[in-house]
CHARMM-style PDB file with segment names, atoms N, HN, CA, C and O in Angstrom:
ATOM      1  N   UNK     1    -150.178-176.861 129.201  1.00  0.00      PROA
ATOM      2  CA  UNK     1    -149.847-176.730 127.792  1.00  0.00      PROA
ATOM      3  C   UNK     1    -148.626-177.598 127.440  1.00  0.00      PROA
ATOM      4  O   UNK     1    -148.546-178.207 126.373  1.00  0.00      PROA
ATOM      5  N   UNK     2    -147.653-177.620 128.423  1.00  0.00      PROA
ATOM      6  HN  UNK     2    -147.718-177.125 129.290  1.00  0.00      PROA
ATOM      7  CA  UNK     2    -146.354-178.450 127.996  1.00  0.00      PROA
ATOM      8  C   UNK     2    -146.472-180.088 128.002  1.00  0.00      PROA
ATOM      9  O   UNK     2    -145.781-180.916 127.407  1.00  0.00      PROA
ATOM     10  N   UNK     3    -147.813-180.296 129.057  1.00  0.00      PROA
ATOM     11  HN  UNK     3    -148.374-179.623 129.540  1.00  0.00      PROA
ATOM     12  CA  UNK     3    -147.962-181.967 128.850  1.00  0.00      PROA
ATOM     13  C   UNK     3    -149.072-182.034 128.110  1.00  0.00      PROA
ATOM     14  O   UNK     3    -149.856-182.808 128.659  1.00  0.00      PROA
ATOM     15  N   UNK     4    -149.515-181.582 127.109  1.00  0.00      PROA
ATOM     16  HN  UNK     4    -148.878-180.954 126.663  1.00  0.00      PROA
ATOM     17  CA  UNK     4    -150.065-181.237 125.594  1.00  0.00      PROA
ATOM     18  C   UNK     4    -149.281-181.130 124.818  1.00  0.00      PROA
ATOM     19  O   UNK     4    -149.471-181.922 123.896  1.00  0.00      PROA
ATOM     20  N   UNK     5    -148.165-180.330 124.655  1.00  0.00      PROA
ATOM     21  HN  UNK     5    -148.010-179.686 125.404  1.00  0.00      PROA
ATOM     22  CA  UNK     5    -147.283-180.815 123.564  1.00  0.00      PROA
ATOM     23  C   UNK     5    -146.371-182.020 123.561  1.00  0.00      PROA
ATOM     24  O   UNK     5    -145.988-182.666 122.585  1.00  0.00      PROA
ATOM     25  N   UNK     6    -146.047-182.232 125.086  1.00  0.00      PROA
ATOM     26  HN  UNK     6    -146.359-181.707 125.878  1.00  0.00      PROA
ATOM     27  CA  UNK     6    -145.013-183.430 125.273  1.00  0.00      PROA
ATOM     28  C   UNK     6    -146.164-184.861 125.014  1.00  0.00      PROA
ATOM     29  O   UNK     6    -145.585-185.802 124.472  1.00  0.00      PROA
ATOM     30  N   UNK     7    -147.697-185.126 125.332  1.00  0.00      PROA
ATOM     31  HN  UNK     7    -148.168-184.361 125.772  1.00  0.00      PROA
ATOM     32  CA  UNK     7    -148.296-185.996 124.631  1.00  0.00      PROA
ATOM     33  C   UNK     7    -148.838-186.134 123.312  1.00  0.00      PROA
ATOM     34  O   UNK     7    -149.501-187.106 122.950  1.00  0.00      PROA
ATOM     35  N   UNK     8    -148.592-185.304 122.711  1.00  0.00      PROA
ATOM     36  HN  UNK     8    -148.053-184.514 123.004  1.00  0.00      PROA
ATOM     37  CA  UNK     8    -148.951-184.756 121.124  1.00  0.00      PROA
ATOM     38  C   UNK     8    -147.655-185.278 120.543  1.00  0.00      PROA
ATOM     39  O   UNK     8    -147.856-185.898 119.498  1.00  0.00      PROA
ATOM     40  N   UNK     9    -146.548-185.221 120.860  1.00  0.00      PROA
ATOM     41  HN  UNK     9    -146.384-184.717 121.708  1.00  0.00      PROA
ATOM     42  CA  UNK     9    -144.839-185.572 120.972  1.00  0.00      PROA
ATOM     43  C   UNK     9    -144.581-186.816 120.676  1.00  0.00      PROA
ATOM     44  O   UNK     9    -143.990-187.221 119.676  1.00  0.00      PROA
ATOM     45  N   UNK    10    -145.244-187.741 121.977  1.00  0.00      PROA
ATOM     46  HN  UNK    10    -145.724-187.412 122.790  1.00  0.00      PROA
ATOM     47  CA  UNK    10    -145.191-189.105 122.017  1.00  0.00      PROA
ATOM     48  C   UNK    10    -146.147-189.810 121.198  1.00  0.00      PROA
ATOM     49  O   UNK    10    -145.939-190.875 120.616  1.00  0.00      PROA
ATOM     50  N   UNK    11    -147.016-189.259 121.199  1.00  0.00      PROA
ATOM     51  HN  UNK    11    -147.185-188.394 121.671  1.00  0.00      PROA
ATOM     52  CA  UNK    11    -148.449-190.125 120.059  1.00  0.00      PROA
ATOM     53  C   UNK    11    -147.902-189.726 118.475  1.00  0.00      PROA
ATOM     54  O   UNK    11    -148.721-190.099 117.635  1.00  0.00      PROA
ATOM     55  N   UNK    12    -146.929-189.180 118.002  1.00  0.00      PROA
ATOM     56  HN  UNK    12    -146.264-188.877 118.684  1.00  0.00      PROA
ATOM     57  CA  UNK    12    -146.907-188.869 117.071  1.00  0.00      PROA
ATOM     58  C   UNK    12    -145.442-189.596 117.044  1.00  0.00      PROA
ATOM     59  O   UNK    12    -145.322-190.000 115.888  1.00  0.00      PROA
ATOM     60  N   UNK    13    -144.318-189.935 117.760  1.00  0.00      PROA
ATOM     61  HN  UNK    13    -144.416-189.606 118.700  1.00  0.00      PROA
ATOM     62  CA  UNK    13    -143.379-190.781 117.311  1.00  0.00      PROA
ATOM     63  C   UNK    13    -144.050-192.269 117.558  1.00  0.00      PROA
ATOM     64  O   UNK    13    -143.560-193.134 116.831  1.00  0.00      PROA
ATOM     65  N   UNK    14    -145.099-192.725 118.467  1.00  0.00      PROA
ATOM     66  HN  UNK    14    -145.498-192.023 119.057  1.00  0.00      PROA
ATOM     67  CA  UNK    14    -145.412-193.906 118.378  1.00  0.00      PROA
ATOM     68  C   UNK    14    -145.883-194.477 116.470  1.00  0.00      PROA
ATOM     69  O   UNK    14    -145.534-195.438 115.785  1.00  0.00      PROA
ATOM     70  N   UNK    15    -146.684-193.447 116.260  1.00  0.00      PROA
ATOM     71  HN  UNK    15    -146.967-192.667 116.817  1.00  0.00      PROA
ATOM     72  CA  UNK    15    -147.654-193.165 115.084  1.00  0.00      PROA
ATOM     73  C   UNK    15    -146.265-193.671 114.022  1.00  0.00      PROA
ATOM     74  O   UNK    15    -146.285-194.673 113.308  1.00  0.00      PROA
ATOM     75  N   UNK    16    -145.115-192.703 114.147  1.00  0.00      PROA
ATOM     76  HN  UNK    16    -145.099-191.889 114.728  1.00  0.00      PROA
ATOM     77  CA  UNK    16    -144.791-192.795 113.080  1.00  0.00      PROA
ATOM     78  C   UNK    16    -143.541-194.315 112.695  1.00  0.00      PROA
ATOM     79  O   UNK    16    -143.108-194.791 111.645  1.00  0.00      PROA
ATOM     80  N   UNK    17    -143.341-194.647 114.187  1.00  0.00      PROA
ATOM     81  HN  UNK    17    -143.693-194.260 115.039  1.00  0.00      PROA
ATOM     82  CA  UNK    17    -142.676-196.043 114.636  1.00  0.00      PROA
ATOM     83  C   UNK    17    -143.459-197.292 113.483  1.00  0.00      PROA
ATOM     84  O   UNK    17    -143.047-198.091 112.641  1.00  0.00      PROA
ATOM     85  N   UNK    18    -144.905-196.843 114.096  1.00  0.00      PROA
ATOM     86  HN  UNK    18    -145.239-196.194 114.779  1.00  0.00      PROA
ATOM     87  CA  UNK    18    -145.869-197.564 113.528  1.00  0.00      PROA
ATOM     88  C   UNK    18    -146.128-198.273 111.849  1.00  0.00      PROA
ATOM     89  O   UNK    18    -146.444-199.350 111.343  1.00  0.00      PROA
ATOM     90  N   UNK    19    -145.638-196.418 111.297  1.00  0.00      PROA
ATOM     91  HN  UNK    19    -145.381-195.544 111.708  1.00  0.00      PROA
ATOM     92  CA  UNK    19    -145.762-196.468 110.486  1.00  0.00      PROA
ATOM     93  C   UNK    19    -144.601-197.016 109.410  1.00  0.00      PROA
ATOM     94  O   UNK    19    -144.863-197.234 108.227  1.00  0.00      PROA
ATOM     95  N   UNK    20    -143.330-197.197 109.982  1.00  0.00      PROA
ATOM     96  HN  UNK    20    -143.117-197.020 110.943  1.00  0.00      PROA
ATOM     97  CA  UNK    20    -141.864-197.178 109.516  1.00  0.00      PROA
ATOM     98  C   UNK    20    -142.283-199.158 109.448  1.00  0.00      PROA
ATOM     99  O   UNK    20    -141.987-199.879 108.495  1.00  0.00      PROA
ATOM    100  N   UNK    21    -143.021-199.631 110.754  1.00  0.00      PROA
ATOM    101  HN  UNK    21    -143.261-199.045 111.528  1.00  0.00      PROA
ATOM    102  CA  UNK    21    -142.684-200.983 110.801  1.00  0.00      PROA
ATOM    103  C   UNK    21    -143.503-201.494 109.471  1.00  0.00      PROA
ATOM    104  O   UNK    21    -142.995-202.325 108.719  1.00  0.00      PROA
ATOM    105  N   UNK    22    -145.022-200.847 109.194  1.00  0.00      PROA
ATOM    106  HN  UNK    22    -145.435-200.171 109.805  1.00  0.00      PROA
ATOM    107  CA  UNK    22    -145.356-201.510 108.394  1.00  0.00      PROA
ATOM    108  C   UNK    22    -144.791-201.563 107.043  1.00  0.00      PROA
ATOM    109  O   UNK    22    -145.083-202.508 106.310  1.00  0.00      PROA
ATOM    110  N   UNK    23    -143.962-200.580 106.629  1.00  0.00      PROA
ATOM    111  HN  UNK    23    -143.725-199.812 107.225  1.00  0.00      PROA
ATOM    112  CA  UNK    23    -143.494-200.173 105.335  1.00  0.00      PROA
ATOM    113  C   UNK    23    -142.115-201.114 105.684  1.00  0.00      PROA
ATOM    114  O   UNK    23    -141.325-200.985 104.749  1.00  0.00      PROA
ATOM    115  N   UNK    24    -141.818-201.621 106.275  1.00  0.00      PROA
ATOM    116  HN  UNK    24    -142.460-201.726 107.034  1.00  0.00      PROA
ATOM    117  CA  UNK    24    -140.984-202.956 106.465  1.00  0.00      PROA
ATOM    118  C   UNK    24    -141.579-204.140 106.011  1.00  0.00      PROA
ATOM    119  O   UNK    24    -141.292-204.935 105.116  1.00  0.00      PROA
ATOM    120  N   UNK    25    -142.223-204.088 106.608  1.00  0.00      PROA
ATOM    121  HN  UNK    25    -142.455-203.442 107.335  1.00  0.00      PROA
ATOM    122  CA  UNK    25    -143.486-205.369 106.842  1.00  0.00      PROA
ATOM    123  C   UNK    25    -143.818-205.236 105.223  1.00  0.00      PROA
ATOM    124  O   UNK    25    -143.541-206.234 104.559  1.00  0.00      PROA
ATOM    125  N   UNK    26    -144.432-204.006 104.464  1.00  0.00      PROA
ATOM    126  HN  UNK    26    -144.657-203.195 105.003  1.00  0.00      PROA
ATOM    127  CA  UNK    26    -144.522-204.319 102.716  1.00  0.00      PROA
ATOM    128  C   UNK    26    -143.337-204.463 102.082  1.00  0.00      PROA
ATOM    129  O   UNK    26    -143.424-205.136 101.054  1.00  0.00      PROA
ATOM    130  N   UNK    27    -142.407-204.114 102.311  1.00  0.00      PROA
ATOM    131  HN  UNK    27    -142.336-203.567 103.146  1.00  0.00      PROA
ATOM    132  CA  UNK    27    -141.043-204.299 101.584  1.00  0.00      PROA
ATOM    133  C   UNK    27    -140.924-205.540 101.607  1.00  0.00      PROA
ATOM    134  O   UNK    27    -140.966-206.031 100.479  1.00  0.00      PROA
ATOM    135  N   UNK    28    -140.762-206.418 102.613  1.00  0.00      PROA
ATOM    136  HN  UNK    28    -140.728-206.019 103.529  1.00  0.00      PROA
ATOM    137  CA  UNK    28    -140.723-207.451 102.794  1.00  0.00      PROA
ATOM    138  C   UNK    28    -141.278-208.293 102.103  1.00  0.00      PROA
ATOM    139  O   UNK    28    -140.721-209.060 101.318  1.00  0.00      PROA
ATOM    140  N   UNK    29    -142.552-208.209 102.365  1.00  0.00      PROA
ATOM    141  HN  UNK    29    -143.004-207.586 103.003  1.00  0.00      PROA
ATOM    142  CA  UNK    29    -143.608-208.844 101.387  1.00  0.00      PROA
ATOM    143  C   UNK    29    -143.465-208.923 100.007  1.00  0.00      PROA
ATOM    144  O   UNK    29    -143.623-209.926  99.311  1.00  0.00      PROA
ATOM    145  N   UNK    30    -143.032-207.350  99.515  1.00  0.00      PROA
ATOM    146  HN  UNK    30    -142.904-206.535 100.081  1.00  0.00      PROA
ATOM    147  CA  UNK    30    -143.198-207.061  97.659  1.00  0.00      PROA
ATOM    148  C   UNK    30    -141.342-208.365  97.612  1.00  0.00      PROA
ATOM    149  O   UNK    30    -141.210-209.195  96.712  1.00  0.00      PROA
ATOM    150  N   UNK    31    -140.631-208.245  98.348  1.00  0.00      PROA
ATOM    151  HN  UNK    31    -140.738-207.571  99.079  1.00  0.00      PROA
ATOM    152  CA  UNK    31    -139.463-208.713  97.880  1.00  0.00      PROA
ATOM    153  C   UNK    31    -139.793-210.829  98.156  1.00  0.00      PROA
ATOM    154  O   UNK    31    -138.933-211.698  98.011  1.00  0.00      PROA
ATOM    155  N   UNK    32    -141.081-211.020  98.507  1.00  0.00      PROA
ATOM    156  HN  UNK    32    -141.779-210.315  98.625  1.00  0.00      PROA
ATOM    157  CA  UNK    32    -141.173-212.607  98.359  1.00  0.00      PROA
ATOM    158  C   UNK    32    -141.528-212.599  96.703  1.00  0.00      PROA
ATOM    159  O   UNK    32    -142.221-211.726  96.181  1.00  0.00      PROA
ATOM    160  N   UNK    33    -140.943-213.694  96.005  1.00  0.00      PROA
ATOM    161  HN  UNK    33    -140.379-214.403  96.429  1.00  0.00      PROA
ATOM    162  CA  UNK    33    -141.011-214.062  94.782  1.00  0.00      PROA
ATOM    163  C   UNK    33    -142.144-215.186  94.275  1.00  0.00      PROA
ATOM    164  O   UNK    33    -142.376-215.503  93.108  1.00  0.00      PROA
ATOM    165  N   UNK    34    -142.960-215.836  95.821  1.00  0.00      PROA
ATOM    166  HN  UNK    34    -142.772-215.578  96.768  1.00  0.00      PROA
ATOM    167  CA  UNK    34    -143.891-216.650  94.769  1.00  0.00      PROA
ATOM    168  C   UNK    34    -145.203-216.639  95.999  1.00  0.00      PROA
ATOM    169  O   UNK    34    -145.299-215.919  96.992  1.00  0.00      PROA
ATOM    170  N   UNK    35    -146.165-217.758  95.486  1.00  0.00      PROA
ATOM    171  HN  UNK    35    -146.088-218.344  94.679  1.00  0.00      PROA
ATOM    172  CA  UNK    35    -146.892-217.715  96.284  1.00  0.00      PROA
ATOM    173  C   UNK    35    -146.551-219.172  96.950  1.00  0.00      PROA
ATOM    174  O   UNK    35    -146.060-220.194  96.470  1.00  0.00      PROA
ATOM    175  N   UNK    36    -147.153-218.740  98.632  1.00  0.00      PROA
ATOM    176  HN  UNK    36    -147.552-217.911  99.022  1.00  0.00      PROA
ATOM    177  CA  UNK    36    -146.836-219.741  99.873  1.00  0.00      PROA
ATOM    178  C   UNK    36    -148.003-221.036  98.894  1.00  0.00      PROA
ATOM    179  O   UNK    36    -149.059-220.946  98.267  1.00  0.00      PROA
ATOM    180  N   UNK    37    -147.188-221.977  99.198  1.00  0.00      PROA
ATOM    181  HN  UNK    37    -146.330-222.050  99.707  1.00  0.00      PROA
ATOM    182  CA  UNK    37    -148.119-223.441  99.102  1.00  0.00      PROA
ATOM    183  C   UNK    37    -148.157-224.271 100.239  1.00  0.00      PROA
ATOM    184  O   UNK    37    -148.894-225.237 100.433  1.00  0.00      PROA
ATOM    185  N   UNK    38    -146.782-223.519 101.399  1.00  0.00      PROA
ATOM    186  HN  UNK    38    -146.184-222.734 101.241  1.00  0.00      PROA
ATOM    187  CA  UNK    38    -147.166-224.744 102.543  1.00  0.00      PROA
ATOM    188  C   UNK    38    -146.369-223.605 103.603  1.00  0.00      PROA
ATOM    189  O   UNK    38    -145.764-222.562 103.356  1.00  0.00      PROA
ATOM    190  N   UNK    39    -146.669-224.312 104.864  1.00  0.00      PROA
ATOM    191  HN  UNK    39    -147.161-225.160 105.064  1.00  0.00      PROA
ATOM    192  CA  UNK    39    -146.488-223.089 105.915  1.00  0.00      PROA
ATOM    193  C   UNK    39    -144.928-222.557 106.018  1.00  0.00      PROA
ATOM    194  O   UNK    39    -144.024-223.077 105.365  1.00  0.00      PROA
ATOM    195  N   UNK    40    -144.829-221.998 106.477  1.00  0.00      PROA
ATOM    196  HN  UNK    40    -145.564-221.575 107.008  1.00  0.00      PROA
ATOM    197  CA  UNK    40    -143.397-221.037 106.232  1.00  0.00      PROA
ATOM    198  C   UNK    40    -142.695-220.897 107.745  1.00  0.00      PROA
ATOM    199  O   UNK    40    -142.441-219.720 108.004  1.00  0.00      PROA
ATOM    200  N   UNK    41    -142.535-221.306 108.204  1.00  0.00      PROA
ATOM    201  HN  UNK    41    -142.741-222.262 107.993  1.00  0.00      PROA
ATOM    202  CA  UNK    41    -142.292-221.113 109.987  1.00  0.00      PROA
ATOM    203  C   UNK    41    -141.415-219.754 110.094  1.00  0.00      PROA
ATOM    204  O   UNK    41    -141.840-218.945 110.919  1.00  0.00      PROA
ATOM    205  N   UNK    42    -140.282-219.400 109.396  1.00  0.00      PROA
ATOM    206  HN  UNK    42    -139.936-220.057 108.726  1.00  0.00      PROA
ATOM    207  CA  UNK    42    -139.714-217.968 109.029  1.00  0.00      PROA
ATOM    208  C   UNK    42    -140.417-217.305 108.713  1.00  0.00      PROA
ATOM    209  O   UNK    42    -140.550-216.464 109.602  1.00  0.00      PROA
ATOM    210  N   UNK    43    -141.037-217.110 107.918  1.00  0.00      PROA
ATOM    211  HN  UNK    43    -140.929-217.793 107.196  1.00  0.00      PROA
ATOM    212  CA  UNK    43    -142.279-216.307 107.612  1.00  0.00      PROA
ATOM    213  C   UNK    43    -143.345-215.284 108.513  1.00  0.00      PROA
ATOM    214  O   UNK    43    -143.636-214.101 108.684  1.00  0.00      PROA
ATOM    215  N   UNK    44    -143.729-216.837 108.999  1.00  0.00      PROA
ATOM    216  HN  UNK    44    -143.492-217.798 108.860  1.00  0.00      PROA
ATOM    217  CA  UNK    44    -144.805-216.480 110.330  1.00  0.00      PROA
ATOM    218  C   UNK    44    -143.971-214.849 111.417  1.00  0.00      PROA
ATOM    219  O   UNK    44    -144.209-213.695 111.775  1.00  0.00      PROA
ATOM    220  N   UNK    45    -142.689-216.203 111.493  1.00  0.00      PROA
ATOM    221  HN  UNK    45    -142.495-217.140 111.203  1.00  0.00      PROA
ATOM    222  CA  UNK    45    -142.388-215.641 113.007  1.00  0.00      PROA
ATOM    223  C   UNK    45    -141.433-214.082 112.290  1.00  0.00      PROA
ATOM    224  O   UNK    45    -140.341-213.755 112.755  1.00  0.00      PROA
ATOM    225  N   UNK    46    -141.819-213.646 111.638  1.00  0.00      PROA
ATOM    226  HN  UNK    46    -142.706-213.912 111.261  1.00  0.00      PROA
ATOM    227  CA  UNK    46    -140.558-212.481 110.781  1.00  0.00      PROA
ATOM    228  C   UNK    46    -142.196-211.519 111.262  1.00  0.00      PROA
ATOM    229  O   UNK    46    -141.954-210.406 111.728  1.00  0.00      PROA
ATOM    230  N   UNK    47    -143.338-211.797 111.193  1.00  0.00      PROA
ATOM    231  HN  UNK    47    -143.534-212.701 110.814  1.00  0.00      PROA
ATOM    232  CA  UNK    47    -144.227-211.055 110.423  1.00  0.00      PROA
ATOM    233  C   UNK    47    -145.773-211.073 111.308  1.00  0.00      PROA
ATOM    234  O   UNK    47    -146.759-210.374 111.076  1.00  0.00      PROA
ATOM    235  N   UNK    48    -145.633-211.899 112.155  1.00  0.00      PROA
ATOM    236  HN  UNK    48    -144.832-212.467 112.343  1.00  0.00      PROA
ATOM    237  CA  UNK    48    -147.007-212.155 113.447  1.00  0.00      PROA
ATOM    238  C   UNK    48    -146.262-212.416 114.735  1.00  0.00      PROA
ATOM    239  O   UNK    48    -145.485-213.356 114.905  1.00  0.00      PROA
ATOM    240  N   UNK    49    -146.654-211.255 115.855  1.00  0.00      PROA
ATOM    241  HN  UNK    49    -147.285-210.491 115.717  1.00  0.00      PROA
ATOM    242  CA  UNK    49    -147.003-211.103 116.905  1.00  0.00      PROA
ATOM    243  C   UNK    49    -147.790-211.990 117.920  1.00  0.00      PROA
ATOM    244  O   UNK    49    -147.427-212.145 119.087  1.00  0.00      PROA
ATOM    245  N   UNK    50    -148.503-212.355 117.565  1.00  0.00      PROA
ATOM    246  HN  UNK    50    -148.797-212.229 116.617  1.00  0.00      PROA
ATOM    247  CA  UNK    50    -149.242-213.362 118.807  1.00  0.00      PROA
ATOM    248  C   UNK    50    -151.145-213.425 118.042  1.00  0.00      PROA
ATOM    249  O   UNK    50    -151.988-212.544 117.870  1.00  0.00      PROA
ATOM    250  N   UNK    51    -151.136-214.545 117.840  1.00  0.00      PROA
ATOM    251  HN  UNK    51    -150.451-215.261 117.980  1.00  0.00      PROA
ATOM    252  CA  UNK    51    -152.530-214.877 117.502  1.00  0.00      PROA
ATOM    253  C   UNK    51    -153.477-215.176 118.764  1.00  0.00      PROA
ATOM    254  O   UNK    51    -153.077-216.075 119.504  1.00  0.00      PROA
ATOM    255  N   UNK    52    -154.835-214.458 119.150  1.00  0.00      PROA
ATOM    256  HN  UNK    52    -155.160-213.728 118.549  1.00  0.00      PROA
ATOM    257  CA  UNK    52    -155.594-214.988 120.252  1.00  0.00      PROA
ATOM    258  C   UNK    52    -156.790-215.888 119.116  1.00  0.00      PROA
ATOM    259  O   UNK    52    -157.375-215.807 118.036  1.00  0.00      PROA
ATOM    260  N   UNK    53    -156.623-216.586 120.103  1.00  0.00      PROA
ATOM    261  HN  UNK    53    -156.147-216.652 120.981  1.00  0.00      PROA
ATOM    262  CA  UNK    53    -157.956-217.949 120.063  1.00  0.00      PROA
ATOM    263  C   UNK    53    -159.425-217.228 121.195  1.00  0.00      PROA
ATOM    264  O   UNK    53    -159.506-217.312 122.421  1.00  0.00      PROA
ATOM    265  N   UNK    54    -160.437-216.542 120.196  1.00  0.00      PROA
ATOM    266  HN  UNK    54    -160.371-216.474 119.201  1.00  0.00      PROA
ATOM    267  CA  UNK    54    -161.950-216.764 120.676  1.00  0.00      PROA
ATOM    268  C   UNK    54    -163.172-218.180 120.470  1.00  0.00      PROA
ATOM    269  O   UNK    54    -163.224-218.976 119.532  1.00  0.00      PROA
ATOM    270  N   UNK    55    -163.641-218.142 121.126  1.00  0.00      PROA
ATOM    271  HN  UNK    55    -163.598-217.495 121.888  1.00  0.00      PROA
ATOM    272  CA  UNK    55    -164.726-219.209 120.760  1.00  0.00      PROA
ATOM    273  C   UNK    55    -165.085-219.101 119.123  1.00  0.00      PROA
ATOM    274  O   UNK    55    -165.273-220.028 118.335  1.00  0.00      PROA
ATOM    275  N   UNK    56    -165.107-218.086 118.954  1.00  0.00      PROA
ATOM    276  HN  UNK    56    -164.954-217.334 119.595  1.00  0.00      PROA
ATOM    277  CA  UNK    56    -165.995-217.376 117.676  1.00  0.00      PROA
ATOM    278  C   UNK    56    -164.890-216.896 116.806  1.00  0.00      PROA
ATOM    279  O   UNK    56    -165.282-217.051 115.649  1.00  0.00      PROA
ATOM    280  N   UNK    57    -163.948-216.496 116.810  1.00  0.00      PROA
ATOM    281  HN  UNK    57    -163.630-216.370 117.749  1.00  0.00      PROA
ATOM    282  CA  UNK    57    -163.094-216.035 116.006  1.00  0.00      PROA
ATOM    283  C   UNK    57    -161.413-216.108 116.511  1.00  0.00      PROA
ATOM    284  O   UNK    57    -160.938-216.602 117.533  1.00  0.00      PROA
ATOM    285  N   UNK    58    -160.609-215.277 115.145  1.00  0.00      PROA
ATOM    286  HN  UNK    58    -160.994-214.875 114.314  1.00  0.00      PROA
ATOM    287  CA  UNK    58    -158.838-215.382 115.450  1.00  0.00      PROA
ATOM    288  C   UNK    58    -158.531-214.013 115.735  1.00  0.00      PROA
ATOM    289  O   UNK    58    -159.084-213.144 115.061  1.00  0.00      PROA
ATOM    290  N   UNK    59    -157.638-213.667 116.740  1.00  0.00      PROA
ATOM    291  HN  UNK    59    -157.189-214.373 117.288  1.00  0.00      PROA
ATOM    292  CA  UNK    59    -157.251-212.403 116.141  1.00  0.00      PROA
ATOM    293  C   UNK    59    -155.733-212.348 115.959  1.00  0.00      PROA
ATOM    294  O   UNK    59    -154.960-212.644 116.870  1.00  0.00      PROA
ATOM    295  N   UNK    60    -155.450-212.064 115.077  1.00  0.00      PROA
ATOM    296  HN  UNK    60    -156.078-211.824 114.337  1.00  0.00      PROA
ATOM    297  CA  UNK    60    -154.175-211.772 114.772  1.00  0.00      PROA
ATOM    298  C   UNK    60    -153.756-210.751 114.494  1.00  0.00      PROA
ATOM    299  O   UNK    60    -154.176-209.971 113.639  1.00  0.00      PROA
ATOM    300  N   UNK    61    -152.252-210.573 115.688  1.00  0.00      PROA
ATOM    301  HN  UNK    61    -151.911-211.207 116.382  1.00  0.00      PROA
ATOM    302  CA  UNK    61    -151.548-209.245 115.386  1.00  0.00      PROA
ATOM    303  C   UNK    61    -150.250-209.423 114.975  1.00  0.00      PROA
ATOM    304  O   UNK    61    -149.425-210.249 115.367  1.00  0.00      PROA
ATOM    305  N   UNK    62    -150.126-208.297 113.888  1.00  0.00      PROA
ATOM    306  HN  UNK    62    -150.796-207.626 113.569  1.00  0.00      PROA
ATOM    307  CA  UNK    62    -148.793-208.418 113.165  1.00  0.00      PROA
ATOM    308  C   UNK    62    -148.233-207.291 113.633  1.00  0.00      PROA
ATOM    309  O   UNK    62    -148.750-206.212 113.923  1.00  0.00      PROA
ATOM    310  N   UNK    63    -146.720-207.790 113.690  1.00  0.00      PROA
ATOM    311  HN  UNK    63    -146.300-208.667 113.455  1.00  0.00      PROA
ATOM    312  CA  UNK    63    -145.460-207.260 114.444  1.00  0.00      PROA
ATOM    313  C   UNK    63    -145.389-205.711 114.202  1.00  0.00      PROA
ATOM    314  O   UNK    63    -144.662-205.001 114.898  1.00  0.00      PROA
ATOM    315  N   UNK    64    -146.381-205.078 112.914  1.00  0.00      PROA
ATOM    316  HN  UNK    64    -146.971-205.655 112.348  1.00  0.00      PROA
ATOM    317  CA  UNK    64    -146.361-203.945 112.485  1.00  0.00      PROA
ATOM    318  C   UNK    64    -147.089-202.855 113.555  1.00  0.00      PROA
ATOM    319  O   UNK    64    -146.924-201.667 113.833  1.00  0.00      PROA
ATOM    320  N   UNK    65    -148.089-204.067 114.044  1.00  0.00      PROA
ATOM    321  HN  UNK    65    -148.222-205.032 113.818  1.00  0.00      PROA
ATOM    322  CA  UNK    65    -149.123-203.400 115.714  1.00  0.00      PROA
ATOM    323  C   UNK    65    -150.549-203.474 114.668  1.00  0.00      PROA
ATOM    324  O   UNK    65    -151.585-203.072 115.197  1.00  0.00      PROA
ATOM    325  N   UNK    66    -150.649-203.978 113.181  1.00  0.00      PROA
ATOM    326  HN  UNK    66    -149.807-204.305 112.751  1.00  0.00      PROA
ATOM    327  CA  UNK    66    -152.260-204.120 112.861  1.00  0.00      PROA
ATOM    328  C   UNK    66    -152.806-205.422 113.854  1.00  0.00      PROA
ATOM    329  O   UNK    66    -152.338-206.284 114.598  1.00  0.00      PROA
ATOM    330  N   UNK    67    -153.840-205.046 113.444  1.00  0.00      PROA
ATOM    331  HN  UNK    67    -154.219-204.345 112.840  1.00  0.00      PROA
ATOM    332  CA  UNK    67    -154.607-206.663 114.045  1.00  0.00      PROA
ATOM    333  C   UNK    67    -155.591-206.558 113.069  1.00  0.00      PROA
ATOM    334  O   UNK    67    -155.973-205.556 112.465  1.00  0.00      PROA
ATOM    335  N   UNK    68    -156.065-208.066 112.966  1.00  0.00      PROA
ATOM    336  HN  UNK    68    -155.754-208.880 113.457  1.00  0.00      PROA
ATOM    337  CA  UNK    68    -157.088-208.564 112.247  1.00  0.00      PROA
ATOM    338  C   UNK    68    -157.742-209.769 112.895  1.00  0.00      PROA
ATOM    339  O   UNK    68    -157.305-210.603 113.688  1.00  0.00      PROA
ATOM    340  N   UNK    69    -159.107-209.580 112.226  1.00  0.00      PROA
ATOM    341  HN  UNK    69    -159.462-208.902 111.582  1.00  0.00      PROA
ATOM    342  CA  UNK    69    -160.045-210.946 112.931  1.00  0.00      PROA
ATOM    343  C   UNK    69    -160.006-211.447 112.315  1.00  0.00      PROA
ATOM    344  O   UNK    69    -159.818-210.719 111.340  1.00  0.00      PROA
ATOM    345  N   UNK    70    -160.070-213.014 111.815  1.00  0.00      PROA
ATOM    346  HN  UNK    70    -160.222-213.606 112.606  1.00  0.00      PROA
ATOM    347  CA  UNK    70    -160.392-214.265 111.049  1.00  0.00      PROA
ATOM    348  C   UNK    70    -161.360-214.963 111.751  1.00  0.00      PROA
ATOM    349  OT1 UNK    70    -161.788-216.032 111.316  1.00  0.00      PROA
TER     350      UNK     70
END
């Protein structure tokens, strides 16, 4: 029962870590003033984690812990 609550414990401060980064990650965002016209190298590196290269697709993960395919 106690390593049930002590992993219920940890999945729930990861969760909420999680959740603190992305509401960074939108703050951030709502406080840019225009739209990007050319690449941003600050930008990138403030806000992406590591992009993998597939044959077939991108995946990109942002520093928040989402990922997305392109």
């Amino acid at each position: 029962m106690r390593e049930l609550k002590q992993n219920a414990l940890i999945e729930n401060a990861e969760r909420e870590g999680k959740r603190q980064r992305i509401d960074e990650m939108t703050d951030f965002l709502n406080e840019q003033s225009c739209e990007l016209e050319e690449y941003d190298e600050q930008l990138v590196r403030r806000l992406i984690e590591k992009v993998t290269v597939f044959d077939d697709k991108l995946t990109i993960e942002f520093k928040s812990g989402v990922e997305i395919d392109v």
